[in-house]
C-alpha positions, 0 to 999 in steps of 0.5 A, spaced: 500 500 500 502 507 498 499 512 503 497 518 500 501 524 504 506 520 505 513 520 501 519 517 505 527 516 502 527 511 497 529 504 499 529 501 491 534 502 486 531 507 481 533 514 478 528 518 484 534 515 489 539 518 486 536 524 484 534 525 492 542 524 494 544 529 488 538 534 492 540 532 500 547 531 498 546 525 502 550 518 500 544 512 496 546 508 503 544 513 508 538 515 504 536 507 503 537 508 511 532 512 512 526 509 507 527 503 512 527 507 518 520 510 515 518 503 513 519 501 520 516 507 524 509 506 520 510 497 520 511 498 527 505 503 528 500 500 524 502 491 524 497 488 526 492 494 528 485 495 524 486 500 520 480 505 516 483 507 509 480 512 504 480 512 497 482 519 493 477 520 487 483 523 483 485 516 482 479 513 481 481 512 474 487 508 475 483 503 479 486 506 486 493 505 484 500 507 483 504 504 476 507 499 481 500 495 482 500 498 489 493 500 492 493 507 493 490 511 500 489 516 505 490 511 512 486 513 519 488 509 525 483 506 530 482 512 533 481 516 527 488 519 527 489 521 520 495 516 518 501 522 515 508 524 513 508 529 519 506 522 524 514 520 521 519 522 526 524 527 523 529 526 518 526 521 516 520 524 512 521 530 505 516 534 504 511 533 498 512 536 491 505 533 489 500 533 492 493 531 489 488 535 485 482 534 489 481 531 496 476 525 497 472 527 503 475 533 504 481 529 508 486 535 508 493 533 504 500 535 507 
């Protein structure tokens, strides 16, 4: 799943992980580093948890996923929480270029 609002350090090989180290001036390990310390935080706070997600009619056409199959959604955890990047402790979140152009439900983007 690909949580919208979030946008953490790259893990995989890929052109964005280099083009992220050329822009932070960070070396591939650290930022793979810290796309694992991301992926961590949100396994730890979420695993195993029920989890209420919403779909973002923007991306209705694309069945509600991104172009690797994965489903995309804003995440609210049982107390109704909004799950987002600002949940991610520092350092391990980057700020969001993108943004959806419409909002389902008037869940507010970050």
């Amino acid at each position: 799943m690909r949580l919208i609002g979030v946008d953490t350090p790259e893990v995989h090989e890929s052109a964005k992980l280099y083009k992220h180290g050329e822009r932070s001036q960070r070396d591939v390990q650290t930022i793979r580093g810290l796309g694992n310390k991301a992926s961590e935080f949100t396994t730890k706070l979420v695993k195993g948890k029920h989890v209420r997600r919403e779909f973002d009619q923007v991306n209705g056409h694309t069945n509600h996923k991104d172009r690797y199959g994965r489903t995309l959604a804003y995440v609210y955890l049982k107390d109704g929480t909004f799950f987002k990047r600002r949940d991610h402790p520092p350092g391990i979140r980057k700020r969001l270029h993108q943004v959806p152009v419409q909002v389902y439900g008037g869940v507010p983007t970050v």
